[in-house]
C-alpha positions in Angstrom: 73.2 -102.6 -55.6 71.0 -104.1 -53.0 67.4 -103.7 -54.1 65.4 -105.5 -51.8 65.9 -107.5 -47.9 64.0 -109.1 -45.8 64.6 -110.7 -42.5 60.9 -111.7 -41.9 61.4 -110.0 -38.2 58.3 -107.4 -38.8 56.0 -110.5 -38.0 52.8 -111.7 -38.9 52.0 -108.8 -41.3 55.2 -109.2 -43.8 54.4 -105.6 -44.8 57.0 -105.1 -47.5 54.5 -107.1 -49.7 52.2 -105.6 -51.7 50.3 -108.8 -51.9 50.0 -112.0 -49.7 47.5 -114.7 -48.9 47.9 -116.9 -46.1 50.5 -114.8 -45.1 51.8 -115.2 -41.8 55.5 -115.5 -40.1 55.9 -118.2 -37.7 56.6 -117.0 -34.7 58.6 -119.5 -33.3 62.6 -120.7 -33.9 61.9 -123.6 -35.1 60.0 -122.0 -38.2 62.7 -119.4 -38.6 66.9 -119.7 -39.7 68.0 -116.2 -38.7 66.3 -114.4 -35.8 62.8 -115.3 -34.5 60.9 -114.7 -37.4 60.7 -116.6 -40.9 58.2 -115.3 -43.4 54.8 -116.9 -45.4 54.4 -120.4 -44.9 51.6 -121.1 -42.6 48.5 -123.2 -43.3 47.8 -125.9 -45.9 46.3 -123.6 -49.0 47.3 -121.7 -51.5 50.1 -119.0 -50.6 52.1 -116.2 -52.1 53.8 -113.0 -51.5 54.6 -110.8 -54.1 57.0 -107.7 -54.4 56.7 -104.8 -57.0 59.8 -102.9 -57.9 58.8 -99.3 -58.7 61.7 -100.0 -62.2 62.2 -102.6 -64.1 65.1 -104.9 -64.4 66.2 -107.0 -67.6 69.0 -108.9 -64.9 68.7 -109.9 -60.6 70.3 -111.9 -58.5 68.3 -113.2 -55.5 68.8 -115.1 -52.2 67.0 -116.7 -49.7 66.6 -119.6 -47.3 64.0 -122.0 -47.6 62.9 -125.6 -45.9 60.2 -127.7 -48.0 57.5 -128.3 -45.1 54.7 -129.9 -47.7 55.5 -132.9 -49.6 53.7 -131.8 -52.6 55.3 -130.1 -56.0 55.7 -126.5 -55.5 57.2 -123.1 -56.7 59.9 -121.6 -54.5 60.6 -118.3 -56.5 59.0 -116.9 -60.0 59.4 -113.2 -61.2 56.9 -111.0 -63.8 56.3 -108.6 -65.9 52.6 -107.4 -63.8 50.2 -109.8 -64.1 52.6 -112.3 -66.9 54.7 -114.7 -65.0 58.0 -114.9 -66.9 59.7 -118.1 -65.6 60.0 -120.0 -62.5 62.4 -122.5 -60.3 60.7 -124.7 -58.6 60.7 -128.4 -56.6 59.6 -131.7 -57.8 58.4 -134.3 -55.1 58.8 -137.0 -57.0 62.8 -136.8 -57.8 63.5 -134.5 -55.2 64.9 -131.9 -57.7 65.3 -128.3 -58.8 63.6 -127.0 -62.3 63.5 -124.4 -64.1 60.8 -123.2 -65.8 59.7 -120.1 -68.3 56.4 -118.7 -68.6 54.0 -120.7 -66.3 54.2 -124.2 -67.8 57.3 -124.9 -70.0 60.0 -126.6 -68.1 63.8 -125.8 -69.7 66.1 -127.9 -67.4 66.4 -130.0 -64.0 69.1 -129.8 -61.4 70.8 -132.5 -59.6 71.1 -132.1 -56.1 68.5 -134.3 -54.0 66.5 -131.7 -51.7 64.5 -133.8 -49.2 61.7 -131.9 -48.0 61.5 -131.6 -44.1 58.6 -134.6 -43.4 62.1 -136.8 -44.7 64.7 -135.0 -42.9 64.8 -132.4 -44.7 66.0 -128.7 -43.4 66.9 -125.3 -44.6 69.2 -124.7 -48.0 69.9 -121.5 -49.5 69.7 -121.1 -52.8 71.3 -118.3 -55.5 69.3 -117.3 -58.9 70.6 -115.4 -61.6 67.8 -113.9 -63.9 68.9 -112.4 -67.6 66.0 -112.0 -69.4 66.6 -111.5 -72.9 64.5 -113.3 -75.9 67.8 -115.4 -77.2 70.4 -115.3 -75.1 69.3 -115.0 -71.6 70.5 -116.4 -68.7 68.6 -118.5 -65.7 71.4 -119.9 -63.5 70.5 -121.7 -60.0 72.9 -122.1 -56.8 72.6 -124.7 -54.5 73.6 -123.9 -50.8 76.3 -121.5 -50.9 78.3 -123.5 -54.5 79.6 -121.4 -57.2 78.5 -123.9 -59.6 74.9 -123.9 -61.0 72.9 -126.8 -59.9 70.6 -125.6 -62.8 71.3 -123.5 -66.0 69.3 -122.7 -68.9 70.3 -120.7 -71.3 67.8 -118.7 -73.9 64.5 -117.2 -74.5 64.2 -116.3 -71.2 61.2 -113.5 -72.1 58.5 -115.0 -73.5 56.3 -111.9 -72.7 58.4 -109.2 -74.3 58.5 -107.6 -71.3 61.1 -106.8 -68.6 60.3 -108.0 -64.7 58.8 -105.6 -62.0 57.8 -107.9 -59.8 58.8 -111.5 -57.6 56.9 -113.8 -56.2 57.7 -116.3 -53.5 55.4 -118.9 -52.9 52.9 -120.3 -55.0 49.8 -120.2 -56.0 49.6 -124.1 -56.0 47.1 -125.9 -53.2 48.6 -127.3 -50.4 52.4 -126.0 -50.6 53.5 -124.3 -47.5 56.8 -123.7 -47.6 59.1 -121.5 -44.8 60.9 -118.7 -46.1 63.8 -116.3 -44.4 66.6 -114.1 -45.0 65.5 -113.1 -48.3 68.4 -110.5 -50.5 67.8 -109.5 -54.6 70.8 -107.4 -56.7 71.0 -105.7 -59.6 73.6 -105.3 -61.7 74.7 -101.6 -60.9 76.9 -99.5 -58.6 79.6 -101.4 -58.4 79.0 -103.5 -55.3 76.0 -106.4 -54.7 75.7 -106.5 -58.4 76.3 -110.3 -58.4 76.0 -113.2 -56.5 74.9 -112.6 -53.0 76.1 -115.5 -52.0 74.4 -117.3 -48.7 73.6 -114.2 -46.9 71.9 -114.0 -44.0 69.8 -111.1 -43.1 70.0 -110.1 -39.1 67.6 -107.2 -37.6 69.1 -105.7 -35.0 66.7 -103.4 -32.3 67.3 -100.2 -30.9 68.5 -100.6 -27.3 68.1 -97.0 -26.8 67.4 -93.4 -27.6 70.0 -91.0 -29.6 70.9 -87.7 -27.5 71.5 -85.9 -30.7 68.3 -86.9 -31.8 65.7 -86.8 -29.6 62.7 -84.6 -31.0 60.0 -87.3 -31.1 57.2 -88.1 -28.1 55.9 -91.6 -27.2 52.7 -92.7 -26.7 53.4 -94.2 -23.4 56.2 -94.6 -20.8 59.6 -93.3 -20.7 61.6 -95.0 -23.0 61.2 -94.2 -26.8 63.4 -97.3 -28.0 60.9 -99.8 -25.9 57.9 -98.6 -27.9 58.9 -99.6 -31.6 61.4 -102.9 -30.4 58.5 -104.9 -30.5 57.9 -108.6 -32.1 55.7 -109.0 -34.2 55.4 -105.0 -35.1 51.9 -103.3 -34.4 50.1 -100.3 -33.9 49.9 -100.3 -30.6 53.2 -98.8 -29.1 54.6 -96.1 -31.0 56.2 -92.5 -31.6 55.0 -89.6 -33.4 55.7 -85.9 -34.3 54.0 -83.5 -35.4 56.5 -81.0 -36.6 58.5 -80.8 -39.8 61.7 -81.8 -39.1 62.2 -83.2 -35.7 64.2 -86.3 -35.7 64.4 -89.3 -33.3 67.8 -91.2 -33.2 68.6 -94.7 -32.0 71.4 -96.7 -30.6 72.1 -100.2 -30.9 74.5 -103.0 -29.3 77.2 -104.3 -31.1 76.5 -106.6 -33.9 75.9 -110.1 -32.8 78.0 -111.6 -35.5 81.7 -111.3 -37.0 82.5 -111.1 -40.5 81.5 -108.9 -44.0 78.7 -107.1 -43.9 77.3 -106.3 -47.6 74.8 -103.7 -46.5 72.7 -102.1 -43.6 69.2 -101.7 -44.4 67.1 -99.5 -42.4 63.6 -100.4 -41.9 60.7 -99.2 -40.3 56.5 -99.9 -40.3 55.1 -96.4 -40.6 51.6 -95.1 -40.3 50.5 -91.1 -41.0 47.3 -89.5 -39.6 47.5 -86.3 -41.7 49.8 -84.9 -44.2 53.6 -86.1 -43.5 56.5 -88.3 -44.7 59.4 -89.6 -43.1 63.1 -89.7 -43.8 65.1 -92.9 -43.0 68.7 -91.9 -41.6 72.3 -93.2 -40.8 74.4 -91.4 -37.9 77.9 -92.4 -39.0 81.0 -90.6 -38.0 78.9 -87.9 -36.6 77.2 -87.0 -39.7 73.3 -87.8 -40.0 73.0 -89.3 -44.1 69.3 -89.3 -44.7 67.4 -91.0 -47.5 65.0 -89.0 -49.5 61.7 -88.4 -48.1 59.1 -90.9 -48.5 55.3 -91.2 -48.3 53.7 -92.7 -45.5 50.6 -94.8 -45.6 47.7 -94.3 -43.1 46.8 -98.3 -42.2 48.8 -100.6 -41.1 49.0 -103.4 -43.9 50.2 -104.6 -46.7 53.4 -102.5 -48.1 53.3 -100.2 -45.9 56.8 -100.8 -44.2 59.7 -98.6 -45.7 63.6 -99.9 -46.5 66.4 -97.7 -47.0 69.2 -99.7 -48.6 73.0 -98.4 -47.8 75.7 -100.9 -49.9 78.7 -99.1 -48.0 79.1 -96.7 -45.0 78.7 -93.2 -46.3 81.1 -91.9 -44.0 84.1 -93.0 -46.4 83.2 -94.4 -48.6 83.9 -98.0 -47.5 82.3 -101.3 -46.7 80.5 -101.9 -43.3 82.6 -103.9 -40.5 81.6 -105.2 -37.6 83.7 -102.8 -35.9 80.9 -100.0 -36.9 78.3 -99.5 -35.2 75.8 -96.4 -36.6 72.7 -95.0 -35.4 69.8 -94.7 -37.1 66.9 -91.6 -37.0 63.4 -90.9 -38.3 62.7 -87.0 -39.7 59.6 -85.6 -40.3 59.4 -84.2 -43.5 56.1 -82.5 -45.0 
């Protein structure tokens, strides 16, 4: 199942990270492969982002897209058990390559495809990782732009901490190693779709171009439209809607997708704050049936992890997998 996706479209905050420094989308197309947005990267220090899973996995398989902007060694991707770092793919300026590394300083094996960084021509690749951790027999397996066959494999003692991951980290903690992130996608192993490869997948946010009939219980803050208040790049706290009754939902519409093809998944997502008591609900519309997530806890700052995903691997209204042909609303409820 899909456990985690990130399009880098909230902005400047990246507010599905628990913890960043120097974090900061770029704002412009030219730092970004899907949409307007990419995500970390700015600046010349130090930089990381780092997700927590509230489980842990002994096996993931992530995605993302990524352009080398510094010409200096650096870590694209390393996951952890808390504060342990377990292992580690990273670049090496010098030949240009992939490694792969376990625990923070013992490097297993080196790829061979030549990855310029962008001050030589250098653009965006996507790469595919496979984590197994296991103390013999585990698995780390890297992808290189969109092949089937590992650019990088080590097989082995792949948990030198005796403990399972709860966390990833993109970036790195490394001086001077900005890199440009986007279109970010991690699996597990259950459910019985996205439990494997991703594949290059490319994550596009889509905003609401309107206001649900069905749904229509919450007020905005300003103006007449509700959609025009929460469309907004970067998000903030500026524009918004609210409720203050248990309950009331708010539905929106969209356009059709901009793209042809599978869909793996729809993600809801959406960056929200509380004043009081309160939680929130993330919803589907499909086939005239709403399909709501549980309810969830709502933070009262904006900042770091405060934005909220709900993750749905097939339409529910079937089951069967999403086409471009569909096109669901989505709603917010109140809950207590």
């Amino acid at each position: 199942m899909l456990v985690f996706a990130d399009s880098g479209e909230a902005g400047v905050g990246n507010y599905l990270y628990e913890e960043t420094t120097q974090a900061g989308a770029h704002p412009s197309s030219t730092n970004a492969f899907e949409g307007a947005f990419g995500f970390v990267g700015i600046g010349g220090g130090a930089f990381w982002a780092r997700k927590t899973f509230s489980t842990t996995y002994t096996e993931l398989y992530f995605s993302f897209w990524v352009k080398i902007t510094s010409s200096v060694t650096c870590q694209l991707l390393s996951w952890w058990t808390s504060a342990t770092e377990l292992g580690s793919v990273r670049w090496n300026s010098t030949n240009k390559h992939l490694e792969i590394y376990t625990s923070t300083g013992t490097l297993r094996t080196t790829g061979t495809a030549t990855i310029q960084p962008e001050t030589l021509g250098g653009g965006w690749f996507n790469l595919n990782i496979r984590v197994l951790l296991h103390a013999s027999t585990g698995v780390i397996d890297v992808r290189y732009n969109g092949d089937t066959s590992s650019d990088a494999i080590y097989t082995g003692n792949t948990l030198p901490s005796g403990s399972n991951m709860n966390q990833f980290l993109i970036g790195s903690f490394a001086t001077g190693t900005p890199q440009t992130y986007d279109s970010l996608w991690v699996n597990d192993t259950s459910g019985g779709i996205n439990d494997s490869w991703p594949g290059a997948v490319r994550a596009s946010t889509q905003f609401p171009t309107g206001k649900s009939a069905t749904n229509d219980a919450w007020t905005a803050d300003s103006g007449s439209n509700k959609f025009d208040r929460i469309n907004e790049q970067a998000a903030s706290a500026a524009n918004y809607i609210f409720s203050d009754n248990t309950g009331d939902k708010q539905g929106f519409t969209y356009a059709a997708p901009p793209f042809v093809g599978t869909i793996k998944a729809l993600v809801v997502s959406d960056i929200p704050l509380k004043i009081s008591a309160g939680g929130i609900k993330q919803g589907v519309r499909s086939g005239g049936t709403d399909y709501p997530s549980s309810s969830k806890s709502v933070l009262t700052a904006l900042g770091r992890g405060v934005q909220l995903q709900h993750y749905l691997d097939q339409n529910p209204n079937g089951p069967a997998t999403w086409t471009t042909s569909d096109n669901p609303e989505t709603y917010l409820e109140k809950t207590a």
